[in-house]
LOZARO-996675 format. One line per 3 residues: number of its first residue (from 1); their letters; for each residue x negated, y negated, z negated of N, C-alpha, C, O. Coordinates in Angstrom, 3 decimals, padded with zeros to 6 digits. Last residue first. Layout:
# LOZARO-996675
NUM> a> X,Y,Z,X,Y,Z,X,Y,Z,X,Y,Z ~ ...
END
This chain:
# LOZARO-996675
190> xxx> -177.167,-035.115,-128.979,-177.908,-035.125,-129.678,-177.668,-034.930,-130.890,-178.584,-034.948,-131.712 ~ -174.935,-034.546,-127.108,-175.918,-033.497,-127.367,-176.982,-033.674,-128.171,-177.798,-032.761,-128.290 ~ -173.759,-037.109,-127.157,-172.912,-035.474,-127.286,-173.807,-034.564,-127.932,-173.605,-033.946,-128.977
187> xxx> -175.440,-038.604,-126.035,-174.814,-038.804,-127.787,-174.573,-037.428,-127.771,-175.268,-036.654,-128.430 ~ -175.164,-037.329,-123.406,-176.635,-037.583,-124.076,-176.032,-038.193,-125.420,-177.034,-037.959,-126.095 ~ -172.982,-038.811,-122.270,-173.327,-036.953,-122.404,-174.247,-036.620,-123.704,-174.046,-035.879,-124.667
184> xxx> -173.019,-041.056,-122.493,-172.004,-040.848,-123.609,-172.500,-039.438,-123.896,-172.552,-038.876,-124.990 ~ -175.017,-041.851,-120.689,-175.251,-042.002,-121.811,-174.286,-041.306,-122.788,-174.737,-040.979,-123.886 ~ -173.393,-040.554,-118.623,-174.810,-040.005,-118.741,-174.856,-040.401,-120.698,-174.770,-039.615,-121.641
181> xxx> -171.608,-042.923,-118.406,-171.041,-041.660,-118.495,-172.395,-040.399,-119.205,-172.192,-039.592,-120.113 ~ -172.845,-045.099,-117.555,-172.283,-044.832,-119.128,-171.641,-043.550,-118.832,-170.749,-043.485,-119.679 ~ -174.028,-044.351,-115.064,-175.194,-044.673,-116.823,-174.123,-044.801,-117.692,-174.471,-044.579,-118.852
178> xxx> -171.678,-044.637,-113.478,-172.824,-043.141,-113.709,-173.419,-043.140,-115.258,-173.333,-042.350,-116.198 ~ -171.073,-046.970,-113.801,-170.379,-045.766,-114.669,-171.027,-045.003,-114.702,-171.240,-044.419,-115.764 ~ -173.117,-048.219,-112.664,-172.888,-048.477,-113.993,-171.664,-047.607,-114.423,-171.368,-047.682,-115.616
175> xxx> -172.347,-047.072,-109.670,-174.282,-046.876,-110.814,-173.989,-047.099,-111.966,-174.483,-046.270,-112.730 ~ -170.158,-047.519,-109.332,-170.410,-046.073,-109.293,-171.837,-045.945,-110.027,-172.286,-045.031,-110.719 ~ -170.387,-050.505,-109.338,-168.748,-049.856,-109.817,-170.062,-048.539,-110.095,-170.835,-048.686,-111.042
172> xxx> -171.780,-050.655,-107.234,-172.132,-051.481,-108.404,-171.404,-050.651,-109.776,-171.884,-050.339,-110.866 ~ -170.608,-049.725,-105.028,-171.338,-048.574,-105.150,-172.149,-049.487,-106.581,-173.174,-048.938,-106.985 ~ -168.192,-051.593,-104.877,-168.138,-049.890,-105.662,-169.482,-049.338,-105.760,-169.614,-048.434,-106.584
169> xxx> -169.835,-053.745,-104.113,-169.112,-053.329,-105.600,-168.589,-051.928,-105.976,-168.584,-051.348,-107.062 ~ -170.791,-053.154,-101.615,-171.561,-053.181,-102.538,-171.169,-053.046,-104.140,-171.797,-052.525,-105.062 ~ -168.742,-050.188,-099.948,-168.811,-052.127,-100.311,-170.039,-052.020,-101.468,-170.222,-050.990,-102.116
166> xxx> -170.780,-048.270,-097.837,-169.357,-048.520,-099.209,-170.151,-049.638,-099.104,-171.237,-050.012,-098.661 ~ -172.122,-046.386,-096.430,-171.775,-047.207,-095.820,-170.261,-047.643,-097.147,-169.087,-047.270,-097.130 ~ -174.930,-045.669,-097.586,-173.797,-044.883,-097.852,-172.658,-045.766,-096.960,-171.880,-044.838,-097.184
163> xxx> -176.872,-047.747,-096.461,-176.979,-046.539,-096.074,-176.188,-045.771,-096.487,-176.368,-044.703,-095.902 ~ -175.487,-050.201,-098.010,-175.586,-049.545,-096.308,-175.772,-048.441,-096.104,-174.874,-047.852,-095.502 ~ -175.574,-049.360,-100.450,-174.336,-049.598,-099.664,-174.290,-049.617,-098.570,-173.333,-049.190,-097.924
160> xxx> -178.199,-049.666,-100.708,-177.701,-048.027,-100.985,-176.095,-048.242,-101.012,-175.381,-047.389,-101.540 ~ -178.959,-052.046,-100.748,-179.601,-050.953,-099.398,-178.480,-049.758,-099.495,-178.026,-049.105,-098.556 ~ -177.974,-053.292,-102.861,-177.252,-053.347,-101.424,-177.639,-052.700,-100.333,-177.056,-052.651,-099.250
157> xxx> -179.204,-051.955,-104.888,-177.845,-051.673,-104.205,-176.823,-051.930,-103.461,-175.688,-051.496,-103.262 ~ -182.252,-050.291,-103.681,-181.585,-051.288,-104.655,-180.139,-051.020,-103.904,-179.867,-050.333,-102.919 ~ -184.376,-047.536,-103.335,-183.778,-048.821,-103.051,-182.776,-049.369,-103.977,-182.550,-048.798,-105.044
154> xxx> -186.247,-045.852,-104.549,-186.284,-047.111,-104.960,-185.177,-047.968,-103.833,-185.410,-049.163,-103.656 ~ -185.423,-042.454,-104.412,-185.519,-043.378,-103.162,-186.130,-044.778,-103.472,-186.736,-045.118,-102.456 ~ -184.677,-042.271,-107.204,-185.960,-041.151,-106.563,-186.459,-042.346,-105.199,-187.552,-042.902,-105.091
151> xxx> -182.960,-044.422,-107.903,-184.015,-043.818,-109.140,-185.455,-043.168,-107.934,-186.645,-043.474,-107.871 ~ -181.369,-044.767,-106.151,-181.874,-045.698,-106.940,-182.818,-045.386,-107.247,-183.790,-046.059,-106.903 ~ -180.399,-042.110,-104.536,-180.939,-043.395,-103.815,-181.811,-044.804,-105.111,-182.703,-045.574,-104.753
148> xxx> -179.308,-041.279,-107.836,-180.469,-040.495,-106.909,-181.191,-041.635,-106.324,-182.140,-042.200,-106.868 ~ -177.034,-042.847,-107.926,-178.163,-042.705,-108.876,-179.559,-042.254,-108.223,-180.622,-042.874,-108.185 ~ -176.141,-042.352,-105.487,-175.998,-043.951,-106.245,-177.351,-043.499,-106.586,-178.407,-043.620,-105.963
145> xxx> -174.989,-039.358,-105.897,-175.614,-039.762,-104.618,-176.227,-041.576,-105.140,-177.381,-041.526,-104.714 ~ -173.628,-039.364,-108.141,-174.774,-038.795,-108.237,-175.736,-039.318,-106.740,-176.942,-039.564,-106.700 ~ -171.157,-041.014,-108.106,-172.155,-041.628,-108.728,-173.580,-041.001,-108.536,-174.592,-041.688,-108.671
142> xxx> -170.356,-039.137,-105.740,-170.510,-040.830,-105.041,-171.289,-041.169,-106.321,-172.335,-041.725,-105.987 ~ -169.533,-037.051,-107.150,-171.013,-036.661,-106.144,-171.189,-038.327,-105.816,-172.351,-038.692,-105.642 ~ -169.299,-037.493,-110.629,-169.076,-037.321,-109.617,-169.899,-037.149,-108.259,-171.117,-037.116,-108.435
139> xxx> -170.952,-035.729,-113.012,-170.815,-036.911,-112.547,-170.136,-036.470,-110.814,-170.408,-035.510,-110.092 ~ -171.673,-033.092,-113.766,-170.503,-033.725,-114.151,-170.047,-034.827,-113.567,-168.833,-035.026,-113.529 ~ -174.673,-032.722,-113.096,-173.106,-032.408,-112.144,-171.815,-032.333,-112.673,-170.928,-031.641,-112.173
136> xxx> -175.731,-033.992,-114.616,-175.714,-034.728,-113.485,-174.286,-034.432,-112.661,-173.420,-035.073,-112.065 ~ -175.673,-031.987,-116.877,-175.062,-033.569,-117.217,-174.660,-034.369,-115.823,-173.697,-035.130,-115.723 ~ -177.114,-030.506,-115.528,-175.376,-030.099,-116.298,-174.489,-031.369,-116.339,-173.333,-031.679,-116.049
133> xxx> -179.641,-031.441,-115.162,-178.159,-031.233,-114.440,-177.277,-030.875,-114.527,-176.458,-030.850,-113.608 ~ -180.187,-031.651,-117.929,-179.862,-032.911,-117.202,-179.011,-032.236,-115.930,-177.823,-032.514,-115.765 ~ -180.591,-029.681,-119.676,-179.402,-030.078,-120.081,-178.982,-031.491,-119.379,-178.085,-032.258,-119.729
130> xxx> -183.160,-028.797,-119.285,-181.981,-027.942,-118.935,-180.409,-028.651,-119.005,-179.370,-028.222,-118.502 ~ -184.145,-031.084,-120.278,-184.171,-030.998,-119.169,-183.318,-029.917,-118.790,-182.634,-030.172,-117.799 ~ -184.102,-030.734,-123.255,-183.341,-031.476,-122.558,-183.097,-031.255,-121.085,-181.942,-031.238,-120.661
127> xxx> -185.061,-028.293,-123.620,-183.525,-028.178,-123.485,-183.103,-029.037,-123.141,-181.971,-028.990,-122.659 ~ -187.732,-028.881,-123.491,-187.284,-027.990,-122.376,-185.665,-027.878,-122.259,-185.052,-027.522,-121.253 ~ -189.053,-031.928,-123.786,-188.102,-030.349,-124.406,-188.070,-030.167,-122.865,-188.232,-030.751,-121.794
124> xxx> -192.273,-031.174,-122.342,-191.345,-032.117,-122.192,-189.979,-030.928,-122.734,-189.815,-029.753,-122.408 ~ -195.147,-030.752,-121.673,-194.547,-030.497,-122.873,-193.244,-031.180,-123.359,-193.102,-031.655,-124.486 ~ -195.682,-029.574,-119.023,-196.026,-030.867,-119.386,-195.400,-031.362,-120.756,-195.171,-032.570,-120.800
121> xxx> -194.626,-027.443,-118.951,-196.069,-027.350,-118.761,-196.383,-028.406,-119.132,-197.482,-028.450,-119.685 ~ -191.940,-027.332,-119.316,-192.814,-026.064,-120.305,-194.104,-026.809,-120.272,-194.747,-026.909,-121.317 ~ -191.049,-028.743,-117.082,-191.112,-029.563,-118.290,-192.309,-028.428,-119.296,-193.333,-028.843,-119.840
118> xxx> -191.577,-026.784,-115.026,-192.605,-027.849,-114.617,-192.429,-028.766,-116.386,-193.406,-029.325,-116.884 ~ -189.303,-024.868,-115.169,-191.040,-024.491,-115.695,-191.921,-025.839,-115.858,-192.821,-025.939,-116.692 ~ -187.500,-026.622,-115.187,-187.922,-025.747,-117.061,-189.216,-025.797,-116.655,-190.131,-026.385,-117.232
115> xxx> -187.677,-027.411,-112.712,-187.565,-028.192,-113.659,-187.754,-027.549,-114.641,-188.565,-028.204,-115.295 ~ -187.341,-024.541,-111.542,-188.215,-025.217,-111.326,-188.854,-026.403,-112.135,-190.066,-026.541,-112.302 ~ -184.258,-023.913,-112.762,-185.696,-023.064,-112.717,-186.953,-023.759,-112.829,-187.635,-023.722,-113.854
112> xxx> -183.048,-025.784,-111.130,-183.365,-025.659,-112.651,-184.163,-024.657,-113.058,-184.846,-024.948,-114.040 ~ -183.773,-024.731,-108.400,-184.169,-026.237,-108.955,-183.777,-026.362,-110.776,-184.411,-027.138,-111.491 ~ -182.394,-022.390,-108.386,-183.774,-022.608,-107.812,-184.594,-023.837,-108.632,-185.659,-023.824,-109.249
109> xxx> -179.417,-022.738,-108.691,-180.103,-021.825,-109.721,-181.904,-022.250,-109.492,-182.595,-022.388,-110.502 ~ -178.900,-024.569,-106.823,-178.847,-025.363,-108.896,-179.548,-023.912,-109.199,-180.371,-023.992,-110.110 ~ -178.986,-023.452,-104.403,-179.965,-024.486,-104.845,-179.781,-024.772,-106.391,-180.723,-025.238,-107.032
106> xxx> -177.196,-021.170,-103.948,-178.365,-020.798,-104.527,-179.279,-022.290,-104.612,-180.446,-022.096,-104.953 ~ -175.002,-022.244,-103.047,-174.523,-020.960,-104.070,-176.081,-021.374,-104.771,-176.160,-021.816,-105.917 ~ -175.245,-024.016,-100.806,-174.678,-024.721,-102.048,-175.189,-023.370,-103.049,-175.921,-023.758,-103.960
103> xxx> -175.765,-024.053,-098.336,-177.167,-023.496,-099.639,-176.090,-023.795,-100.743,-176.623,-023.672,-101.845 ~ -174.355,-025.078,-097.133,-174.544,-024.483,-096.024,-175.489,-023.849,-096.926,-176.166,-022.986,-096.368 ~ -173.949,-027.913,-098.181,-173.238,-027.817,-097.839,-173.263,-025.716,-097.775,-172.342,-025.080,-098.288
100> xxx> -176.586,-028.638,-098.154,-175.926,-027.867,-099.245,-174.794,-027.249,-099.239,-174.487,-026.303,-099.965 ~ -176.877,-029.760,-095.684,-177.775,-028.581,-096.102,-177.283,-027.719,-097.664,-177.564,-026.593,-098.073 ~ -175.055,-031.640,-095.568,-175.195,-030.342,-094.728,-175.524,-029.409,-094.956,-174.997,-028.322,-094.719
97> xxx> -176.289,-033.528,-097.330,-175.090,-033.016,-097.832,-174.572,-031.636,-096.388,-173.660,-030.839,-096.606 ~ -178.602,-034.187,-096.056,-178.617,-032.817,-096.995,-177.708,-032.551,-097.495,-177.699,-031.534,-098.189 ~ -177.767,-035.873,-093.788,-178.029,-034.230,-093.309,-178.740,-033.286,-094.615,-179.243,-032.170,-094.485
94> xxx> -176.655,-037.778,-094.882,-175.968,-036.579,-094.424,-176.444,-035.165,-094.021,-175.968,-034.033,-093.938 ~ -179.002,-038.942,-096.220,-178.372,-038.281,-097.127,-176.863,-037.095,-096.426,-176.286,-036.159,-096.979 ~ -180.493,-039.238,-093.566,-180.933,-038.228,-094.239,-179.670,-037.886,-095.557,-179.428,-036.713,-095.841
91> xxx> -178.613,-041.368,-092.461,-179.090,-040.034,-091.989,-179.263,-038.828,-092.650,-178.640,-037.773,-092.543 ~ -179.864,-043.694,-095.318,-178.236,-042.613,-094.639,-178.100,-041.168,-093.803,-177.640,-040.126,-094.270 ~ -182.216,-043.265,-094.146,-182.151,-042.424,-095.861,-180.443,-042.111,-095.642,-179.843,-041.038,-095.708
88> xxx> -182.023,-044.658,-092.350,-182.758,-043.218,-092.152,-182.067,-042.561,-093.000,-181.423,-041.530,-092.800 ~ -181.464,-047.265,-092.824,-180.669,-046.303,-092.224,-181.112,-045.145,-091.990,-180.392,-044.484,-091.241 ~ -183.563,-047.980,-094.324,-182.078,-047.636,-095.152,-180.953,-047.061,-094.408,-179.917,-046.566,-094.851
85> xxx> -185.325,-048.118,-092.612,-185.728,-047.437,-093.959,-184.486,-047.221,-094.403,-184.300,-046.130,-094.942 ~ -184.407,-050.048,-091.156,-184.875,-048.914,-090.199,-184.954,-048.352,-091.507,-183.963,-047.633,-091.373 ~ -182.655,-052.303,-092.878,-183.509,-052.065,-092.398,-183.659,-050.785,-092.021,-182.872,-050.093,-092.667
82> xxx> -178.995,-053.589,-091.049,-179.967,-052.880,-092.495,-181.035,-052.653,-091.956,-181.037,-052.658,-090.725 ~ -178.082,-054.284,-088.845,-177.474,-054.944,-089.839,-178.414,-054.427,-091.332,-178.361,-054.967,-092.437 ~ -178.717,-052.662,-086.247,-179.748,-054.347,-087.379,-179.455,-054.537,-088.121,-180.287,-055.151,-088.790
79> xxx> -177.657,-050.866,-084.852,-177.485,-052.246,-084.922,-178.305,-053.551,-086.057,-178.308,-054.745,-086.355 ~ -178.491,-047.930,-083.401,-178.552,-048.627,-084.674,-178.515,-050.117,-084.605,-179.576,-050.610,-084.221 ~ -177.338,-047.083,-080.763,-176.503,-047.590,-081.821,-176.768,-048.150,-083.455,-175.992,-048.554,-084.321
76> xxx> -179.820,-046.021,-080.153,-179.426,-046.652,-079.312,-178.420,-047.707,-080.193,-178.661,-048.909,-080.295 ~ -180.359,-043.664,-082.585,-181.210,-044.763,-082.311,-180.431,-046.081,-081.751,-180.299,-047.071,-082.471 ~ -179.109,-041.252,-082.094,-178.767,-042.463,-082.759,-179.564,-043.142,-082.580,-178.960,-043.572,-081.597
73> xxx> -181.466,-040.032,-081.431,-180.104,-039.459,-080.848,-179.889,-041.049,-080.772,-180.248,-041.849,-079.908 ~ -183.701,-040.247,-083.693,-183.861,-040.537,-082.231,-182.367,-040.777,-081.382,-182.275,-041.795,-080.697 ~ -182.295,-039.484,-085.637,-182.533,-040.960,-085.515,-182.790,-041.336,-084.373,-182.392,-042.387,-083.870
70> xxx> -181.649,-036.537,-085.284,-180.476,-037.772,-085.303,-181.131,-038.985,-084.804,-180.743,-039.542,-083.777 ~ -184.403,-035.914,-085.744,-183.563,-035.727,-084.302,-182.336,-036.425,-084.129,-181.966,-036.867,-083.041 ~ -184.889,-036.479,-087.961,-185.043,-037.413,-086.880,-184.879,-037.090,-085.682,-185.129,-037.773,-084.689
67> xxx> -182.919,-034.791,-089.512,-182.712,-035.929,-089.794,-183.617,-037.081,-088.289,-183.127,-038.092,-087.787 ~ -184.109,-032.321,-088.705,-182.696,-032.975,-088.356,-182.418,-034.297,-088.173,-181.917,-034.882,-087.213 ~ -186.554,-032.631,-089.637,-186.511,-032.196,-088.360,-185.221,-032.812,-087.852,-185.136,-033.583,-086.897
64> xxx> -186.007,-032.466,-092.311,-186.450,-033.715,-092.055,-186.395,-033.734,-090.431,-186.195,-034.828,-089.904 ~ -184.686,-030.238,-092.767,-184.114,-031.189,-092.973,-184.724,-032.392,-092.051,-184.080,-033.087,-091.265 ~ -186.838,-028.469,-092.447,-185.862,-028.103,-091.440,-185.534,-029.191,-091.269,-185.711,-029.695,-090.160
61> xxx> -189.055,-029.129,-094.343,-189.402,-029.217,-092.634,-187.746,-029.507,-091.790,-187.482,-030.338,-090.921 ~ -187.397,-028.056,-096.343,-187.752,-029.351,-096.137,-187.858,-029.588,-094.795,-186.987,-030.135,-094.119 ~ -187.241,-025.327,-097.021,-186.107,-026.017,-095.858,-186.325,-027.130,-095.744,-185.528,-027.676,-094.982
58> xxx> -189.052,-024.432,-099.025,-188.817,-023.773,-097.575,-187.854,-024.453,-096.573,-187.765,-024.078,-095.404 ~ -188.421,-025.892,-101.017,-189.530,-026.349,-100.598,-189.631,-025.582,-098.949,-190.161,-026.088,-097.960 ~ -185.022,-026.444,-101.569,-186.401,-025.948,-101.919,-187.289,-026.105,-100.872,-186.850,-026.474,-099.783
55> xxx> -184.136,-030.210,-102.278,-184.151,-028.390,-101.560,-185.225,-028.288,-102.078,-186.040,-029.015,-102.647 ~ -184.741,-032.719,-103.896,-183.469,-032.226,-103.429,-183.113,-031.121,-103.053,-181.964,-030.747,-103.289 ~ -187.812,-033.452,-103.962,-187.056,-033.312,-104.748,-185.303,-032.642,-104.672,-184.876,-032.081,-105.681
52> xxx> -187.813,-033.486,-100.595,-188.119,-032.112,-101.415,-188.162,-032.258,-103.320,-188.507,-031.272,-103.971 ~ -186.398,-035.791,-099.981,-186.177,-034.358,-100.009,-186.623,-033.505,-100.865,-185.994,-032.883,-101.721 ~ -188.481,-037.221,-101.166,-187.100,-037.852,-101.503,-186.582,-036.519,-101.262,-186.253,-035.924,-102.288
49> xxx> -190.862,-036.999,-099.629,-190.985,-036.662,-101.145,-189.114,-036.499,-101.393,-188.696,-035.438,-101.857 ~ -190.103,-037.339,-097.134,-190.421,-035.982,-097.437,-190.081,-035.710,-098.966,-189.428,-034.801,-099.479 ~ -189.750,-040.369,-097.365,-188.165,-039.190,-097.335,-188.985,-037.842,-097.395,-188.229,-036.997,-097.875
46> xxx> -192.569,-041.044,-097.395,-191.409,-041.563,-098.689,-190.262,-040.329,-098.422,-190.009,-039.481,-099.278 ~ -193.458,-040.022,-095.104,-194.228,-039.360,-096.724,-192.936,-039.749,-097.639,-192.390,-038.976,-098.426 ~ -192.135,-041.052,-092.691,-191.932,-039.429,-092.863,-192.324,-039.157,-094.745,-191.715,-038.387,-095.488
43> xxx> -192.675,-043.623,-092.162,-191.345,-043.420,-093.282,-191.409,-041.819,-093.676,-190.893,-041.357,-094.694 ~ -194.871,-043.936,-090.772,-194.487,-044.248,-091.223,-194.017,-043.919,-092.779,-194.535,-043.922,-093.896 ~ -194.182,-041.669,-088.547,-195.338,-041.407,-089.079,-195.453,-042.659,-090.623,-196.130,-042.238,-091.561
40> xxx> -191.890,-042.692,-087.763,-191.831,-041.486,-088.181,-193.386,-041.048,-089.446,-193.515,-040.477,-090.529 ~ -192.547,-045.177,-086.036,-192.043,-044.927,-087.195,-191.994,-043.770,-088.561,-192.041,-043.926,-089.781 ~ -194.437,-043.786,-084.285,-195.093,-044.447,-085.307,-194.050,-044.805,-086.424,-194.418,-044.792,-087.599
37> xxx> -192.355,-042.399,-082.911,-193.465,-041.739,-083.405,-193.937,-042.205,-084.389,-194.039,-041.535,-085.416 ~ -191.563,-044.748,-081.553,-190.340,-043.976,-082.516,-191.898,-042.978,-083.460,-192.166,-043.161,-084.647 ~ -193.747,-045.399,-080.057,-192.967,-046.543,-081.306,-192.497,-045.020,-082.195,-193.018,-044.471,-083.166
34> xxx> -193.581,-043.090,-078.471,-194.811,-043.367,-079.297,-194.305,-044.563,-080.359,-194.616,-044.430,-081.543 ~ -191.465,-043.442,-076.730,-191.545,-042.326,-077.639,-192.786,-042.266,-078.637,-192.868,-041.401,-079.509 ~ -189.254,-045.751,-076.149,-190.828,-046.006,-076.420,-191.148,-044.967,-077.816,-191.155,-045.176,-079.029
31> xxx> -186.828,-046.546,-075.400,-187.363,-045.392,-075.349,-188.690,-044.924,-075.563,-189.135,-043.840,-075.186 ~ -185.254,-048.881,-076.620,-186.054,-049.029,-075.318,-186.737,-047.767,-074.787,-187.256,-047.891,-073.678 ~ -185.955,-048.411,-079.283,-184.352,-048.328,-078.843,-184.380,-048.116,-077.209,-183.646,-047.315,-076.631
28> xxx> -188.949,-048.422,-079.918,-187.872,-047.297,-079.815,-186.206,-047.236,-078.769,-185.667,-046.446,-077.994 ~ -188.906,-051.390,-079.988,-189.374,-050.252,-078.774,-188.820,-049.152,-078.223,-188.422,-048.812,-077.109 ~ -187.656,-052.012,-082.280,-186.706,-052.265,-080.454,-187.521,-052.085,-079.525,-187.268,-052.416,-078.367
25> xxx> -188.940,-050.571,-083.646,-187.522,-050.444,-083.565,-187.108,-050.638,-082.173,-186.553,-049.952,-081.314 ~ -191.617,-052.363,-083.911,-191.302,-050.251,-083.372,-190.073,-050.510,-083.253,-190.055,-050.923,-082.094 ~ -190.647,-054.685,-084.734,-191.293,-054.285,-083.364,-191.243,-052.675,-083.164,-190.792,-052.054,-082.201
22> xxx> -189.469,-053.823,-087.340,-188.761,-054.406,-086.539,-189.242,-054.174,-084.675,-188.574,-053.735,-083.739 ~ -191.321,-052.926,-088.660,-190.350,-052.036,-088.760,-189.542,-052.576,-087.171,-189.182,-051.881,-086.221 ~ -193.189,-055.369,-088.387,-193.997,-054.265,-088.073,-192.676,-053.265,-087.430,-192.679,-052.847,-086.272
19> xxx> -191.205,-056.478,-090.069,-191.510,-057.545,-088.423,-192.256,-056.200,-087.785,-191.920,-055.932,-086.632 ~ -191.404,-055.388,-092.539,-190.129,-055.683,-091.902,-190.169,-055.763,-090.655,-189.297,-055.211,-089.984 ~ -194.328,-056.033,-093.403,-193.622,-054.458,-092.775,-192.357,-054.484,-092.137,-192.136,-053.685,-091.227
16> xxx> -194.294,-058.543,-093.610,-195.359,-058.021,-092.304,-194.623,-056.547,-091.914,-194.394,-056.043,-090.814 ~ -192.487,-058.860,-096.014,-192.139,-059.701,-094.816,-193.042,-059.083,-093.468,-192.516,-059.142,-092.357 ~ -193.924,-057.449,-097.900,-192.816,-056.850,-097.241,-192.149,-057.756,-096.269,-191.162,-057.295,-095.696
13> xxx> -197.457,-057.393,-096.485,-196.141,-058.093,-097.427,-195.243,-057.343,-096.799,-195.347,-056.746,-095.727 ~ -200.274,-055.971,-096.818,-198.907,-055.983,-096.209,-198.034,-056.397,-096.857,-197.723,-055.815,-097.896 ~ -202.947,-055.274,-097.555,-202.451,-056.625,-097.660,-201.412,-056.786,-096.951,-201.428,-057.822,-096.287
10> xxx> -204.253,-052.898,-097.789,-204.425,-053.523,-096.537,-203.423,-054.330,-096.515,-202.782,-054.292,-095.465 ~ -204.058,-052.286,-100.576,-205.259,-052.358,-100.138,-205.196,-052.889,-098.523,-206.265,-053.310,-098.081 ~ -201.156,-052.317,-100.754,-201.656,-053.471,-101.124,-203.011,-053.238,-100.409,-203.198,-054.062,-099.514
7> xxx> -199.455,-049.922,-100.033,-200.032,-051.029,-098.696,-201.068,-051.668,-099.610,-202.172,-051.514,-099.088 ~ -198.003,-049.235,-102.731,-199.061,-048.322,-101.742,-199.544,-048.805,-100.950,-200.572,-048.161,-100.740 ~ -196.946,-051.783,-103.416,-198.264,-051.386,-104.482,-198.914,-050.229,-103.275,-200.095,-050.296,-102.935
4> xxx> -196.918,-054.727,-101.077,-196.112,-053.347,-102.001,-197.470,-053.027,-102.252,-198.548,-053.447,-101.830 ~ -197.294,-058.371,-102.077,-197.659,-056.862,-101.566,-197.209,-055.803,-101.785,-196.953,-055.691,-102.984 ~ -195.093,-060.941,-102.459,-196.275,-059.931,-102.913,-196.355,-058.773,-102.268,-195.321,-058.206,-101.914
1> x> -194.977,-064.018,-101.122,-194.349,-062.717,-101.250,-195.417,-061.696,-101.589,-196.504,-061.668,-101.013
END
């Protein structure tokens, strides 16, 4: 089994991180506030990034605060059936459908903003990229939530049926319409 590419320098298979994920876990569950810690310390860099693609940069902290105040909460009831990584990112995808919930008016003006300036600089059109969340938020929120967990998160799509809790065929169903729907946008505009 091969190494993930950020571990590789200290030779962690994804079979050592699983058993690693696994021993903090049923510390944690056990109340072992230093396990839960080391998870956190963990998984905190991958879902920071995963957020703060998602809000602005002032409510990250908040989110992520939530999100493991749940996990701790929840903890007791996490059952095994998925890894500690794919039930977080569930967590976490409720607690930013909260957060928009609760920001909806002012996050698409902030984050397309942000995207022009950052394409301007790296010489990327600029109309395309104006012209991806237009495209995104056409898509329904179950293909946009799919796509996202795939693309920004790397999990695959039986993680991103657990952690959305849907059958693996719809959420199979919801990635391959997403991409032909995207693609048909993208003829439109070219």
């Amino acid at each position: 089994m091969g190494t993930i590419p950020l571990l590789a320098g200290r030779g962690l298979s994804r079979r050592s991180l699983f058993a690693r994920d696994s021993r903090l876990v049923a510390a944690a569950i056990h109340g072992d506030r230093v396990a839960f810690d080391d998870l956190v310390t963990l998984h905190e860099p991958e879902l920071r990034r995963f957020v703060t693609k998602r809000i602005v940069a002032q409510h990250v902290d908040d989110v992520l605060q939530e999100v493991w105040i749940a996990a701790w909460a929840g903890l007791p009831n996490f059952d095994r059936r998925s890894q500690f990584k794919t039930w977080v990112y569930g967590i976490c995808f409720h607690k930013l459908r909260d957060h928009y919930r609760s920001m909806k008016s002012t996050i698409a003006a902030v984050e397309l903003n942000d995207q022009i300036a950052q394409a301007d600089v790296v010489g990327v059109d600029v109309t395309l990229v104006a012209a991806i969340p237009g495209m995104l938020a056409q898509l329904t929120d179950t293909q946009r939530e799919v796509l996202e967990l795939y693309y920004f998160s790397q999990l695959n799509l039986p993680e991103i049926a657990r952690a959305l809790n849907r059958n693996l065929n719809t959420v199979k169903y919801q990635f391959y319409r997403a991409h032909s729907e995207l693609a048909c946008m993208m003829k439109e505009d070219i």
